[in-house]
C-alpha positions in Angstrom: 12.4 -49.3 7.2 15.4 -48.1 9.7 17.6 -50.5 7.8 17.0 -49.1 4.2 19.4 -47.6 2.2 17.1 -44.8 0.9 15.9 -44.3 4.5 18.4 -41.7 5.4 18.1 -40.0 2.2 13.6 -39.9 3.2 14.3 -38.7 6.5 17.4 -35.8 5.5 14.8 -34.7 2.8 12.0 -34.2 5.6 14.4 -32.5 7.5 15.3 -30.0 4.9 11.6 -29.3 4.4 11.0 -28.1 7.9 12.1 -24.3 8.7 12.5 -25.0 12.4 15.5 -27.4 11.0 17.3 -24.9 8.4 20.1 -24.6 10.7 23.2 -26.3 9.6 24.4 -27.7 12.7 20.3 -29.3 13.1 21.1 -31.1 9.6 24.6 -32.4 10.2 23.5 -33.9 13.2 20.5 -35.4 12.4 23.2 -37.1 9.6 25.0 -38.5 12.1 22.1 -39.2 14.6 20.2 -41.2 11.9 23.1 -43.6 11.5 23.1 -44.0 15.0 19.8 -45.3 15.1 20.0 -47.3 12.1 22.7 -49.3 14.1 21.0 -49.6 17.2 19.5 -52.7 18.9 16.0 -51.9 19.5 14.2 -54.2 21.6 11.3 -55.8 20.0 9.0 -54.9 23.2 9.0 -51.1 22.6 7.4 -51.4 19.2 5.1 -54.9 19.7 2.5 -56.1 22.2 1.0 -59.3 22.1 0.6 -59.4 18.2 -0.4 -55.6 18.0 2.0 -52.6 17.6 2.2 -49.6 20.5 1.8 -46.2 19.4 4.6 -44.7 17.7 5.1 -42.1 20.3 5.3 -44.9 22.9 8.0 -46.8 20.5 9.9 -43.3 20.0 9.6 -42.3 23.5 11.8 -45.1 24.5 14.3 -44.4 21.8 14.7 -40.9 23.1 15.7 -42.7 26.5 18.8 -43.9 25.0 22.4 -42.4 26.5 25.6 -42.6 25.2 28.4 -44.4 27.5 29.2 -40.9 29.7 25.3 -40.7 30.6 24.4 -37.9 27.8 21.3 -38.7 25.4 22.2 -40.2 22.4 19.6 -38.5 19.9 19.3 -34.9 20.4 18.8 -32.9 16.7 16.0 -36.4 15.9 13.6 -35.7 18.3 13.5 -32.0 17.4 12.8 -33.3 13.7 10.5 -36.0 15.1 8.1 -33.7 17.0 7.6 -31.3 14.3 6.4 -34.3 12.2 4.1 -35.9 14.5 2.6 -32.1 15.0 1.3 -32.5 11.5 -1.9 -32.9 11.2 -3.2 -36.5 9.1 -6.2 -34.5 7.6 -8.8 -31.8 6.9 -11.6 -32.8 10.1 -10.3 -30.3 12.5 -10.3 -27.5 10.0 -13.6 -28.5 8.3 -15.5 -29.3 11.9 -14.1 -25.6 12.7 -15.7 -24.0 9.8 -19.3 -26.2 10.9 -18.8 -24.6 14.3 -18.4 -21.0 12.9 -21.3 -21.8 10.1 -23.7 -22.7 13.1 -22.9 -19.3 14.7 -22.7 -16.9 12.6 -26.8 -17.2 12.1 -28.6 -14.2 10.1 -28.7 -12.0 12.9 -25.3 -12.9 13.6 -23.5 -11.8 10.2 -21.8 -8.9 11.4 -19.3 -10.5 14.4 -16.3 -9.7 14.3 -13.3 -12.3 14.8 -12.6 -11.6 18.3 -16.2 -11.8 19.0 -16.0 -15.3 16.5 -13.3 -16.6 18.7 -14.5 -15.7 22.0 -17.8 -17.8 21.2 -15.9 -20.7 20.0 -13.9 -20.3 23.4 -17.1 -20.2 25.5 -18.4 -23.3 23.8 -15.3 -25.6 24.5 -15.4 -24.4 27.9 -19.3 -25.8 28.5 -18.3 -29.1 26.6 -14.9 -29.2 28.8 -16.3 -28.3 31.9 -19.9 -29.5 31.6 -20.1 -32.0 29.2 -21.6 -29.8 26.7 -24.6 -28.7 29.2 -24.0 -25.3 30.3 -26.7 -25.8 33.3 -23.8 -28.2 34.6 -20.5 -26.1 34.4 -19.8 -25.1 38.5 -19.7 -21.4 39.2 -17.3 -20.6 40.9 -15.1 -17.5 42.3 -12.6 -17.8 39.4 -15.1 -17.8 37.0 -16.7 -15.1 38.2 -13.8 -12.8 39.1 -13.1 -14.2 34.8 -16.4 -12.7 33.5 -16.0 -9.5 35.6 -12.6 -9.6 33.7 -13.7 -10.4 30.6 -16.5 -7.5 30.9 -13.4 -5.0 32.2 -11.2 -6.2 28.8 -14.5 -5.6 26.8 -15.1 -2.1 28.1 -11.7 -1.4 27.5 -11.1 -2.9 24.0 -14.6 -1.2 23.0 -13.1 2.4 24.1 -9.8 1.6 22.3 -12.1 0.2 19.2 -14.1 3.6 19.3 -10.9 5.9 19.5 -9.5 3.9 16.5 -12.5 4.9 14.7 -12.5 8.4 15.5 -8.6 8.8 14.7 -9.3 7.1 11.2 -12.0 9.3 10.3 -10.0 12.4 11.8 -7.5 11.6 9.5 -9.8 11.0 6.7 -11.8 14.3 7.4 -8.1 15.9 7.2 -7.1 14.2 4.1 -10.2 15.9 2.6 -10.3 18.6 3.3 -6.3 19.0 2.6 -6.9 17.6 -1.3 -10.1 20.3 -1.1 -7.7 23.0 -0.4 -4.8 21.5 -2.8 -7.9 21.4 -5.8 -8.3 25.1 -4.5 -5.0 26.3 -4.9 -4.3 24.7 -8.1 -7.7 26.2 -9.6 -6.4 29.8 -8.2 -2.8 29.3 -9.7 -4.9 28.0 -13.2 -6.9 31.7 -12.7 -3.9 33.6 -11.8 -2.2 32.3 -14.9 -5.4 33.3 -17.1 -5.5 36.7 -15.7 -2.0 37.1 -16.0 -2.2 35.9 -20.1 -5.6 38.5 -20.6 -2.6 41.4 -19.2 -1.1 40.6 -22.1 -3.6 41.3 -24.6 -5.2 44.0 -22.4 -1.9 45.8 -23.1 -2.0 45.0 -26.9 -5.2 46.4 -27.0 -4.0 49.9 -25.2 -0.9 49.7 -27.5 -2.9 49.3 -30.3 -5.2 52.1 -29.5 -2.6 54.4 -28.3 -0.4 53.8 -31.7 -3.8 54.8 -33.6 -4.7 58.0 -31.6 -0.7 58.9 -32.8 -1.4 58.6 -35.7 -5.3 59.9 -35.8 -4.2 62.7 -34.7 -1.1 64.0 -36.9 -3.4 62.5 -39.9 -6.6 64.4 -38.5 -8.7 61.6 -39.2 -11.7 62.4 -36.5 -13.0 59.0 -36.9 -9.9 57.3 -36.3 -9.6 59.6 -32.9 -12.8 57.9 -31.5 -12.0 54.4 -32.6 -8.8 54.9 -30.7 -10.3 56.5 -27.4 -12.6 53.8 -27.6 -10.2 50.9 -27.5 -7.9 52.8 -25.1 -10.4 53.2 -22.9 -12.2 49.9 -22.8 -8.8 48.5 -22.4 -8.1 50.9 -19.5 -11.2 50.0 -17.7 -10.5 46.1 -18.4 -6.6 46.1 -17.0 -8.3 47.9 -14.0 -10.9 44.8 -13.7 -8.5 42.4 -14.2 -6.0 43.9 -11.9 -8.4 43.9 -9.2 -9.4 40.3 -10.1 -5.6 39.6 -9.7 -5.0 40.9 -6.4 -8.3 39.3 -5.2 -6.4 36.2 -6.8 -3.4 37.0 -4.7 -4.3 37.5 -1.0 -6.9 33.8 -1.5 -3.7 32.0 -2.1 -2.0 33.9 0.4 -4.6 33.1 2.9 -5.0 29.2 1.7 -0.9 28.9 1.9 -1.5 30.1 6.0 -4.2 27.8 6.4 -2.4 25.2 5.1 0.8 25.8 7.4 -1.1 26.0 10.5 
């Protein structure tokens, strides 16, 4: 395989592949490094074993012994290359036994945990298979694992506090948030009623206008009836500015006061 033509081609395209190897002077070498070991003499002993094969990281192991005349190693970008691809994983068990694991914990009355809580449980259960063979009643106490679950009780107590003042600080914020678009849909709704008062001024004024230009002329005509009509509309125009003008400044100091709430 060493030997093949296409070999360096396989093994430059695996290195491209691999972030930890994107940097130039990684790639040139591992050129240069490959041709190396294309050329050189491996002993049949650090591959075969009476008719059987040693691991590969035995076989590369040796390989990585190799030094140059001066005493340096020969391959130095290759095994950088070489361990990233053995730390690839040859299948799905580990991930799928670890989703078993977490299926067999979180149980009904278990549905709410959260990830640290998750993990810690998956920690606690390698620890009795490590250290007891899977049998908790078998795990030695001892002082360091005391003086651990002291500490992990501490880090709890700690994290729960942190956890609690997170909580509070979101829904602070939230509570602010809405009470600040409360007061923002307040002031628009004033400004919306200032504007309206401000348009019925308009006719308000009309309306006295209109009244006032008839009592003129009521009165150099000496039409009676016309006098009335135009008192009336004067004055219900009169008594309507002085509702709405009140309504106005009522308008006024609430925006006022909701612009000072809002700056403090």
């Amino acid at each position: 395989m060493r030997h093949s033509e296409a070999s360096h081609i396989s093994i430059m395209n695996i290195a491209r592949s691999f972030p930890q190897m994107n940097v130039p002077d990684d790639i040139d070498r591992i050129t240069a490094e490959w041709y190396i070991y294309q050329n050189e003499q491996i002993p049949n002993e650090w591959f075969e074993k009476m008719n059987k094969y040693h691991a590969i990281d035995y076989y590369w192991k040796h390989v990585f012994t190799l030094k140059t005349n001066t005493g340096t190693d020969k391959f130095i970008a290759l095994p950088k290359l070489l361990k990233c691809v053995f730390a690839l994983s040859h299948g799905n068990a580990d991930v799928e036994r670890g989703f078993s694991e977490n299926a067999f914990l979180l149980t009904d009355d278990r549905s709410l945990l959260s990830d640290a809580s998750i993990n810690g449980l998956r920690s606690t259960r390698d620890g009795v298979k490590f250290f007891g063979n899977g049998k908790p009643h078998e795990v030695q106490i001892t002082k360091a694992l005391i003086d651990s679950v002291r500490d992990a009780h501490s880090r709890y107590c700690i994290d729960l506090e942190k956890r609690q003042g997170e909580v509070l600080a979101k829904a602070n914020l939230e509570k602010e948030q809405i009470e600040k678009d409360i007061a923002n849909e307040k002031k628009k709704d004033l400004y919306d009623e200032q504007n309206s008062l401000h348009k019925s001024l308009t006719n308000i004024q009309q309306m006295i206008d209109e009244g006032t230009e008839r009592l003129a002329k009521a009165v150099s005509s000496k039409h009676f009836e016309e006098i009335e009509t135009a008192l009336l509309l004067i004055e219900g125009g009169s008594k309507k500015l002085a509702t709405t003008n009140t309504h106005i400044i009522y308008n006024t100091n609430q925006i006022n006061q909701l612009r000072k709430k809002q700056k403090t």
